[in-house]
N, C-alpha and C positions, 0 to 999 in steps of 0.2 A: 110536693107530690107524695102522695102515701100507695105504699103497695105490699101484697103480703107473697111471701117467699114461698116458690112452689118448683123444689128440686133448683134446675139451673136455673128458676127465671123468676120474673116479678111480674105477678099479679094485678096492676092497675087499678088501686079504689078511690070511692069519690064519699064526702061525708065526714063526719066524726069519727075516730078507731073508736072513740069510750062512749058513744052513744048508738053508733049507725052507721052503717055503711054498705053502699054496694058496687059492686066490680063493672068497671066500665068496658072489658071485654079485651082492651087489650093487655100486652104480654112484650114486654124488655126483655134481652138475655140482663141474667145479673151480673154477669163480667163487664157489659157495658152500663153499669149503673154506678152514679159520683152518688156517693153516701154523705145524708147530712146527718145531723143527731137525730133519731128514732123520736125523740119529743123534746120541746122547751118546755120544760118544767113551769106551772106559775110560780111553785116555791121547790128551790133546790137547797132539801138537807143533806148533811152529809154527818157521819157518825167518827169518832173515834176511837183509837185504844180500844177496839171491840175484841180482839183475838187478845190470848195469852202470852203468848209467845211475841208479838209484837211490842207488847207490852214491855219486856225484856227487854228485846232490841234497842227498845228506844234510850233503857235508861243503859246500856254496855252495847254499844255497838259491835265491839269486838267480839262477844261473848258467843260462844260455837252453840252453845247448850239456844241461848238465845233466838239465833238467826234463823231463818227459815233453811233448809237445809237444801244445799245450791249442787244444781244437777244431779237431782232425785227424783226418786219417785216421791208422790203425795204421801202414800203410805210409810215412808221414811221420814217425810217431813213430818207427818203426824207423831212419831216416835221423837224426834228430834226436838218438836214441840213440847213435849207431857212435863219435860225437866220446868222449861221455862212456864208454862202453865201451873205447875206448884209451885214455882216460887214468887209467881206472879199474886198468886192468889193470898197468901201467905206475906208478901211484900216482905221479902227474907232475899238475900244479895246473893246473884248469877256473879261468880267468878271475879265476887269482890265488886261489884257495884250493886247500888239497890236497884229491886224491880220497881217498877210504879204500879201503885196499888190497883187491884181491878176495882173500877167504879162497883157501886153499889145500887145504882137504877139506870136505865137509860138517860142518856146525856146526848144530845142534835150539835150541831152548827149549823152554817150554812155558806155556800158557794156562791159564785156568780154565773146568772144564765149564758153572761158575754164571755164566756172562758169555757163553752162548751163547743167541742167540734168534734165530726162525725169520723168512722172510719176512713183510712187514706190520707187522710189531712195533715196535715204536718204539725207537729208541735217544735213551736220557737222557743228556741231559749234566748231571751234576755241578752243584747252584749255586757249590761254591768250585772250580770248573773253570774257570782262565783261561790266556789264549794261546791255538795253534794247537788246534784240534779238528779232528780229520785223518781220512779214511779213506786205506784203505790195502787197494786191491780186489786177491783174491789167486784161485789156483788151488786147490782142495781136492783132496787124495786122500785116497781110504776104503780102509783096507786091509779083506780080506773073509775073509780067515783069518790064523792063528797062524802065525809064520814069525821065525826064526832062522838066522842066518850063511846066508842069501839069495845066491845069484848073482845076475846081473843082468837074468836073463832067469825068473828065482823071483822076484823083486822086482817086473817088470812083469804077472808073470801073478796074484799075489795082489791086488792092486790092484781091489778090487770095480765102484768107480764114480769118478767126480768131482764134483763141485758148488763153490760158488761161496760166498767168504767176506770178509767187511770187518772188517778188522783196524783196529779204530777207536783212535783214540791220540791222549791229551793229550799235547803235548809237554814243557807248564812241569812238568807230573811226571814225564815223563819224563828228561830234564836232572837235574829237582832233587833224585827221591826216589834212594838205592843200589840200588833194584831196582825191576822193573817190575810191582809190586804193583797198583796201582790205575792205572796211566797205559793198561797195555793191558788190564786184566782186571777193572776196576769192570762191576759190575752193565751188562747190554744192552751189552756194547762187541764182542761177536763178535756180528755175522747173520750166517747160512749160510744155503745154502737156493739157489733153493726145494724142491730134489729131489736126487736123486742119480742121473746121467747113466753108466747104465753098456755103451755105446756109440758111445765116442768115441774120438779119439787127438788130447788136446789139446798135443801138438806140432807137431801137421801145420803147414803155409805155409797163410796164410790164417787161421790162428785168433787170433782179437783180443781181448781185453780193454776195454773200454770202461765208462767212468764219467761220467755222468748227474747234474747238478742240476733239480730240476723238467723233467725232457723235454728238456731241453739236453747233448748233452756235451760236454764241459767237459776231455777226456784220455782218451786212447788209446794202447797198446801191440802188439807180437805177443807173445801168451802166451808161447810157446813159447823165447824168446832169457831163459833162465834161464842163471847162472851153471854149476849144477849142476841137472839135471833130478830129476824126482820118484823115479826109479828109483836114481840115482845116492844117493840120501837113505836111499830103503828097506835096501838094500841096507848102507849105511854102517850105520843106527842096529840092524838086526839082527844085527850081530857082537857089538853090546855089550849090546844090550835086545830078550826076544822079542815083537817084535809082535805084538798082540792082533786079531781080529776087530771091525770098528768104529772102529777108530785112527784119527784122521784125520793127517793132513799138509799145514797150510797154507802155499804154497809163495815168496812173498812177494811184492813188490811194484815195478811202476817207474812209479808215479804216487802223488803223496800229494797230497789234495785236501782242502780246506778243506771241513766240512760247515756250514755257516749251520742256525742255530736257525730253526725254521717249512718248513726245504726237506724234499724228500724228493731222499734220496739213492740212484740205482742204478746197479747194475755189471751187465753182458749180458759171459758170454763165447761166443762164438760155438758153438753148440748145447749149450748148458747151460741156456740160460735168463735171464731176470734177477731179482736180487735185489733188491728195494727195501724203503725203511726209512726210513719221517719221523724228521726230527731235530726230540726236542721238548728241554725246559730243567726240570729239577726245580722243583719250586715251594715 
């Protein structure tokens, strides 16, 4: 059931979102609404190593200058970034260990659609899941039509909506397995959600990413200081592959946060909305 947000309530439409649709008259409260994911992707990219400062992190966990800077402002965090963004850039060593290099063109992966679930929902950890259990709060883009060898001004105009996505990630499998089989794409390890915001420009100044344990946050970014932006992506992956109506692009990350088993974890970026998702433990 698709419906479009209007104040407390949901809107009831019938049809295509990326083609057509019209409102069939009635009206939900949205506190009584079970959220699924906003779309199934046909094809679910996911981006990398996009931010600076992530970049860091990855290679000194430790490293202060690195980390995203934990219960701040965005505007802090962006300060707390700039260290690790020159040395990221520069691939010259944060507090004794190297940065990893910033890519040099847009670089994809891709996810599994079966490891996508909506706000509310629970994300399982694994009982042989040990070490870091990470989220990894990201930017979504939805493209809204079919588009190939894209300009970059065809790239930002396909771009249906945004919404809001945790890139949840064992790391000891990450490290151990050859690919990222199960470390990013076990069962519940993408929430998206809770909607798809298709009035926004999440580059502006001022738009923040912010991630939440229990009502606490806990790390903060500005969205928008991406290596390479969403448009710069679209445009890249439509020379080689036609993107589909639906597609999403999750755009990557410069905070990775421990989720604790029993917490409820959320990400708010600044008019999107937040996403939240108790972390429970397989039984």
């Amino acid at each position: 059931m698709t419906a479009i947000v209007e104040d407390e309530h949901l809107a009831l439409v019938e049809g295509d979102p990326f083609t057509g649709h019209r409102r069939t008259g009635e009206r939900i409260p949205l506190a009584a609404a079970v959220f699924l994911p906003p779309v199934i992707p046909p094809t679910f990219y996911a981006v990398g190593y996009n931010y600076a400062a992530h970049n860091a992190q990855a290679a000194a966990r430790t490293s202060t200058a690195a980390m995203a800077t934990i219960g701040t402002s965005a505007a802090d965090a962006a300060a707390a970034g700039a260290s690790a963004a020159g040395a990221a850039a520069a691939h010259v060593p944060v507090n004794g260990a190297p940065a990893k290099a910033a890519a040099e063109r847009p670089e994809v992966g891709y996810r599994a659609q079966s490891a996508l679930i909506g706000h509310g929902a629970a994300v399982i950890k694994p009982a042989d899941c040990t070490g870091p259990f990470e989220c990894e709060a990201e930017l979504v883009a939805v493209i809204g039509r079919d588009l190939r060898r894209a300009s970059r001004d065809e790239a930002a105009d396909a771009v249906f909506g945004w919404t809001v996505g945790n890139d949840v990630s064992a790391r000891t499998w990450q490290r151990a397995d050859r690919t990222l089989w199960r470390a990013k794409n076990s069962d519940t390890f993408k929430p998206m959600g809770p909607w798809i915001e298709t009035d926004l420009d999440p580059l502006a100044d001022g738009v923040a990413t912010t991630v939440s344990i229990d009502g606490v946050p806990v790390a903060a970014f500005p969205t928008g200081t991406m290596i390479f932006d969403p448009y710069a992506y679209i445009q890249e992956i439509s020379r080689y592959i036609t993107l589909r109506a639906g597609d999403v692009l999750w755009m990557g990350t410069d905070a990775m946060v421990e989720m604790p088993v029993g917490s409820t974890l959320a990400i708010d970026i600044t008019g999107l909305g937040t996403l939240a998702n108790p972390v429970t433990e397989e039984s």
